[in-house]
C-alpha positions as CSV (number, residue, x, y, z in Angstrom):
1,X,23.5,19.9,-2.9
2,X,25.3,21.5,-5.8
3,X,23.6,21.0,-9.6
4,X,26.4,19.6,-11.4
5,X,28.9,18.7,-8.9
6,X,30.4,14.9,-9.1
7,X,30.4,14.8,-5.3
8,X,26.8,15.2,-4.4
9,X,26.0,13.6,-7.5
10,X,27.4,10.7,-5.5
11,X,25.8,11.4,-2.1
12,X,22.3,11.6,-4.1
13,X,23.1,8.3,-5.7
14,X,23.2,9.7,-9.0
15,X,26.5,8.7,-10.0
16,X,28.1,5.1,-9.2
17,X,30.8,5.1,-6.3
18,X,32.5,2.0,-4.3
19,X,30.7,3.3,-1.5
20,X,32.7,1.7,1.9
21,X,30.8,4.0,4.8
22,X,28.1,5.7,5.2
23,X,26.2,7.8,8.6
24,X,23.8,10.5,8.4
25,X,26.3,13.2,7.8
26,X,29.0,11.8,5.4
27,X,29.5,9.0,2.5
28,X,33.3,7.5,2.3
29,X,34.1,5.8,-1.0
30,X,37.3,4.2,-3.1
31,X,39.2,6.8,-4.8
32,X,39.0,5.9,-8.7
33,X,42.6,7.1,-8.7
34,X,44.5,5.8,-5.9
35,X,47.7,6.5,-4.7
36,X,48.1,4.2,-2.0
37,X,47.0,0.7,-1.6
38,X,44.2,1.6,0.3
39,X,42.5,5.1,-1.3
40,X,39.0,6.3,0.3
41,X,37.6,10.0,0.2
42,X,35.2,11.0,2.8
43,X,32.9,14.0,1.7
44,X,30.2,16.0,3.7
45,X,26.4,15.3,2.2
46,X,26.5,19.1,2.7
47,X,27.8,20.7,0.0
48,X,30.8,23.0,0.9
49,X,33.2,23.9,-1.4
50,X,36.6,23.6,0.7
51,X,38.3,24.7,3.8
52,X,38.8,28.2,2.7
53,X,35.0,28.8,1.9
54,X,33.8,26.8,5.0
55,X,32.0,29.2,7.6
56,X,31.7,29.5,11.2
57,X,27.9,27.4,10.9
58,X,29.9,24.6,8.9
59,X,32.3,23.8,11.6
60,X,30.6,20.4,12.9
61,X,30.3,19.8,9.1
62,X,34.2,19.8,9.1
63,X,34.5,17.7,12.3
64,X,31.7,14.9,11.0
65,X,34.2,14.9,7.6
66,X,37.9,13.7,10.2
67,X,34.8,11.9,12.6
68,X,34.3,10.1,9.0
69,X,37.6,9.6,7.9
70,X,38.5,7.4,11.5
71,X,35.1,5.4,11.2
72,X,36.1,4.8,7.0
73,X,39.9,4.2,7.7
74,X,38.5,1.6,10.7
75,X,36.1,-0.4,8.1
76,X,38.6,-0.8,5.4
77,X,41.1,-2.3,8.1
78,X,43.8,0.8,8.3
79,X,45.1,1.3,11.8
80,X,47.9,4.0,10.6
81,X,46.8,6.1,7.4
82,X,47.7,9.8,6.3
83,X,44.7,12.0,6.0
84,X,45.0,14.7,2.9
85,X,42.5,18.1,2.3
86,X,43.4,20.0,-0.5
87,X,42.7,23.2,-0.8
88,X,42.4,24.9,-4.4
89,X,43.8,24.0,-7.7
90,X,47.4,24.2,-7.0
91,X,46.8,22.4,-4.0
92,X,45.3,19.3,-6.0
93,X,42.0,20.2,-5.4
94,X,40.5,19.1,-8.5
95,X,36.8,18.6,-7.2
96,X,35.6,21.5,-5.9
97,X,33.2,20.2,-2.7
98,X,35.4,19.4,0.0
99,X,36.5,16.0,0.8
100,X,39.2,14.5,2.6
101,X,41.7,11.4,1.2
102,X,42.3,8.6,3.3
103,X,45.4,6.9,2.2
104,X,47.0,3.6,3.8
105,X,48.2,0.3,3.6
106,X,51.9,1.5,2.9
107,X,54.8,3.5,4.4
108,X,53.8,7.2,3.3
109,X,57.0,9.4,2.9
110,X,57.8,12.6,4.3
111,X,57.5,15.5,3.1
112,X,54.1,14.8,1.2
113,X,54.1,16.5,-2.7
């Protein structure tokens, strides 16, 4: 856990979420900002920054996160979602612990951004 970060703040129950899954390695809650009918981020209860700054030792840390995403996307009823990381500021990132957007319940365009 991070002092001071939103995220874990969340995972240590700290701060309210619309929590929608939960298993021992991540917690998948409703976006406050949604872009997309259906909204959820899915963050590690580890505390890793983002992609770039994940090591070698975090790797099933990044698989439990996409593991996460299917099982959230499955409870809120999404059979065909779009599955977003960003990575830095100019990315979007705008919470700095990695997490990964769920988005459904429309037609998503392409390209993304």
């Amino acid at each position: 856990m991070s002092t001071g970060c939103l995220f874990c703040n969340i995972v240590a129950r700290t701060t309210p979420a619309q929590i929608v899954f939960e298993n021992d390695h991540v917690v998948a809650f409703k976006d406050i900002r949604p872009v997309a009918p259906t909204h959820v981020l899915v963050i590690p209860k580890k505390h890793v920054v983002g992609v770039h700054e994940a090591k070698a030792e975090d790797a099933q840390v990044l698989g439990q996160v996409l593991l996460g995403a299917r099982d959230a996307a499955e409870k809120v009823g999404l059979a065909s979602y779009r599955l977003v990381v960003n990575q830095g500021p100019d990315a979007g990132q705008s919470v700095f612990h990695l997490h990964c957007h769920v988005i459904g319940g429309r037609t998503m365009s392409w390209p993304p951004g």
